[in-house]
C-alpha positions as CSV (number, residue, x, y, z in Angstrom):
1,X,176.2,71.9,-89.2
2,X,175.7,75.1,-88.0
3,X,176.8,78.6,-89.6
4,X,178.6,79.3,-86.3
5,X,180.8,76.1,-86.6
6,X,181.6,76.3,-90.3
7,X,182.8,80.0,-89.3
8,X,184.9,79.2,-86.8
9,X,186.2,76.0,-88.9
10,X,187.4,78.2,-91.4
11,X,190.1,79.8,-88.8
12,X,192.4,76.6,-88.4
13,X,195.4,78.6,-89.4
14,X,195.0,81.8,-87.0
15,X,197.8,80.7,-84.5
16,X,200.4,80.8,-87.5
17,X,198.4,84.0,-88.6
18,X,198.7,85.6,-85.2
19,X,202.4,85.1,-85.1
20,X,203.0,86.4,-88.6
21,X,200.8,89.2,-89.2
22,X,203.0,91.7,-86.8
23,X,205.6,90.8,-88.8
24,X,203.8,92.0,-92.2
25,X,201.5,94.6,-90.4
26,X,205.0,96.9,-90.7
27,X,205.5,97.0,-94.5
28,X,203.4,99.9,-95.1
29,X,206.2,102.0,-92.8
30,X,209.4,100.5,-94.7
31,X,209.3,102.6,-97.6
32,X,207.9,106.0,-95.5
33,X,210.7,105.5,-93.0
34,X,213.2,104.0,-95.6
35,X,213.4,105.5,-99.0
36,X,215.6,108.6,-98.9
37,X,212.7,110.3,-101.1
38,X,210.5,110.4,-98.1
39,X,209.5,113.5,-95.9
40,X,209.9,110.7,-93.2
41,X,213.1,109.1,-94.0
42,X,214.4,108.0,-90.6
43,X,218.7,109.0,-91.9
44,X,216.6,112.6,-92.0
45,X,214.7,112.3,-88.7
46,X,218.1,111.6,-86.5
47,X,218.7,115.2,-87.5
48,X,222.7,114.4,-87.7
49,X,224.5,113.8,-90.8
50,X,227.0,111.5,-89.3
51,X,224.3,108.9,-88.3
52,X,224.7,105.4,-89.6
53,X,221.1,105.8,-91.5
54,X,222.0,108.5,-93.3
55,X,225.4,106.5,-94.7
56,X,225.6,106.5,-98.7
57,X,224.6,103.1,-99.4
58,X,223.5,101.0,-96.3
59,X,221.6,103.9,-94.4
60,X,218.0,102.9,-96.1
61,X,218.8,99.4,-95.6
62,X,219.3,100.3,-91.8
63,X,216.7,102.4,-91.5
64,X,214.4,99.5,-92.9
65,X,215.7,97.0,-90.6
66,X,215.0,99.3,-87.6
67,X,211.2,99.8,-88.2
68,X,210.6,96.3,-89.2
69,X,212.6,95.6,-85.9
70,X,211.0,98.0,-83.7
71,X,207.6,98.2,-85.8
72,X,207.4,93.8,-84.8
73,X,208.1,94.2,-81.5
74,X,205.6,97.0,-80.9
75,X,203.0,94.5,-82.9
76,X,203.7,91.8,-80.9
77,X,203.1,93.6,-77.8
78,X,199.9,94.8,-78.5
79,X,199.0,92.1,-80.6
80,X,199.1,89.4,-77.5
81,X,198.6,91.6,-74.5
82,X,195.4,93.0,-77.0
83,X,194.5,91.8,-79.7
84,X,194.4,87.8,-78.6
85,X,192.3,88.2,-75.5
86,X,189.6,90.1,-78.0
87,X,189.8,87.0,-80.9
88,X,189.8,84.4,-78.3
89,X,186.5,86.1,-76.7
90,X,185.2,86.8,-79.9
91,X,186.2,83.5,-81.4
92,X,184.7,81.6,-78.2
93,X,181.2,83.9,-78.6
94,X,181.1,83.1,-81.9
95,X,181.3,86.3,-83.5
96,X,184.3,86.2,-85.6
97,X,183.9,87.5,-88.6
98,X,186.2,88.6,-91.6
99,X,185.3,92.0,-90.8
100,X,185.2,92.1,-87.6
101,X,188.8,91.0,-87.7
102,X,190.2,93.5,-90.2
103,X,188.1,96.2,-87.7
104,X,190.1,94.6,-84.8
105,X,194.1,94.8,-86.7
106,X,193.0,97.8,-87.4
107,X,192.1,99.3,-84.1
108,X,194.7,98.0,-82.6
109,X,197.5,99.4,-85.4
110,X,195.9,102.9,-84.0
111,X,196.2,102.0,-80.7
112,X,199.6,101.1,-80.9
113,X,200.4,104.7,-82.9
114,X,199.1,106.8,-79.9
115,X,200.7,104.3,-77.5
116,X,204.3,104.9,-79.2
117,X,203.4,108.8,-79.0
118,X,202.4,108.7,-75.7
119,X,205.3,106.5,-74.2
120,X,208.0,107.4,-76.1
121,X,209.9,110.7,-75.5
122,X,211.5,111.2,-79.3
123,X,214.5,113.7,-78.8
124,X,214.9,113.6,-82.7
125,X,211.9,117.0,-83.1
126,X,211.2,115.1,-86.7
127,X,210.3,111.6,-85.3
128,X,208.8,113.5,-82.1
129,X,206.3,115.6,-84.6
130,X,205.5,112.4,-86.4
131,X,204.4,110.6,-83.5
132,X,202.1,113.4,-82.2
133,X,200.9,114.0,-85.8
134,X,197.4,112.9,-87.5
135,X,200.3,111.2,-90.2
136,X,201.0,108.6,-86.5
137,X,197.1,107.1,-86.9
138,X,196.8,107.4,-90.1
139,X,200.1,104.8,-90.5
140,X,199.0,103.0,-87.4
141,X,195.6,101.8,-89.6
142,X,196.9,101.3,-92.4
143,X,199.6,98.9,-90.7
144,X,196.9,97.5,-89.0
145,X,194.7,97.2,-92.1
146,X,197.5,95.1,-94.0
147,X,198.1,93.2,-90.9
148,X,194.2,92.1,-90.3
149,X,193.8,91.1,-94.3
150,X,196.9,89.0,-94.0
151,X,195.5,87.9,-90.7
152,X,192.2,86.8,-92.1
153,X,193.7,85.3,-95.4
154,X,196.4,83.3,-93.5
155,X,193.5,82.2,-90.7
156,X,191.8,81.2,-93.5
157,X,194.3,78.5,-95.4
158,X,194.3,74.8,-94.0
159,X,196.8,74.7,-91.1
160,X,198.4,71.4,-92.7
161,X,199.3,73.6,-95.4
162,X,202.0,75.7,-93.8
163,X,205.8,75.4,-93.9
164,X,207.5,75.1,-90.5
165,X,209.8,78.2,-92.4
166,X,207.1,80.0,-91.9
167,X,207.2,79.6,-88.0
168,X,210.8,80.6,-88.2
169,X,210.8,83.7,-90.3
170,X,209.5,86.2,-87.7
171,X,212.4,85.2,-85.7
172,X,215.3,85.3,-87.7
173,X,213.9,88.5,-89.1
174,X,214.0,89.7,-86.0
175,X,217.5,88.5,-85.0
176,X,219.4,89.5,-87.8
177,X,217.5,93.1,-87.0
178,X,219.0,93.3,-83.5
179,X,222.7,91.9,-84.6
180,X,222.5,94.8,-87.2
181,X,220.9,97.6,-85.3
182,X,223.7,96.5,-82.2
183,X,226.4,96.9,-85.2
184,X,225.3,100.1,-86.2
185,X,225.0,100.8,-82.5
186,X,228.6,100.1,-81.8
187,X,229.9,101.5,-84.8
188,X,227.8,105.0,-83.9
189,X,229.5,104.8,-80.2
190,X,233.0,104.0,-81.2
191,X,233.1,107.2,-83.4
């Protein structure tokens, strides 16, 4: 057998590692978004006292559930319009790599900082400064970093070895996000 083959028969996993590394690429923004303690806490950002985030004791938690919900979709986005055309080429070349994929996550975690800065038109001047800040790359790469480890150890494991939960939790993650955030959104309209 040839180096080449072993390489790429070491990446049975990466289809259940694509699908959950957005998913975990966003923990590095939960506590900086989150935690009223932070410079960057989103309750803070909204710049208005009255928003649901900044509530006594459920504002962090729906601050949380909004980046994880917004911070997944944004991952899966650039993820699969991105960052699977470049593994499958790369994969199909035969020059996938651990490193090469870490590199890749985090490229595209930058990537998908700027594109946030450059698409979206923050009227909060807090989340607006963040976005066109060196803070937005710097938190772009290190999601990315944390999502291409996790993409390279969960590539890695035998594919037998995964639990069909696993399948599952990026979507009911993501559901109960949106029922919460459409809760806090009616509850923010009806006052």
């Amino acid at each position: 057998m040839n180096s080449k083959y072993r390489q790429t028969k070491q990446w049975e996993a990466a289809p259940l590692a694509f699908w959950l590394a957005p998913l975990v690429a966003t923990f590095p923004l939960v506590p900086l978004f989150s935690l009223r303690i932070s410079p960057l806490f989103l309750g803070t950002l909204m710049a208005d006292s009255t928003h649901p985030t900044n509530a006594a004791w459920f504002g962090p938690w729906l601050s949380a559930l909004a980046v994880v919900f917004n911070g997944t979709m944004l991952g899966y986005s650039v993820t699969l319009v991105a960052g699977l055309p470049v593994y499958l080429l790369l994969r199909r070349a035969g020059h996938l790599s651990v490193k090469g994929s870490v590199v890749m996550f985090v490229l595209l975690g930058i990537f998908a900082s700027q594109l946030v800065g450059a698409l979206e038109h923050f009227s909060q001047p807090g989340l607006h400064a963040f976005a066109h800040s060196w803070f937005s790359p710097f938190f772009g790469a290190a999601c990315g970093l944390v999502g291409g480890v996790f993409f390279v150890v969960c590539a890695n494991r035998r594919s037998g070895e995964a639990h069909p939960f696993f399948y599952l939790l990026p979507v009911f993650v993501l559901s109960f996000s949106a029922i919460v955030q459409v809760w806090e959104a009616r509850i923010w309209i009806a006052r």
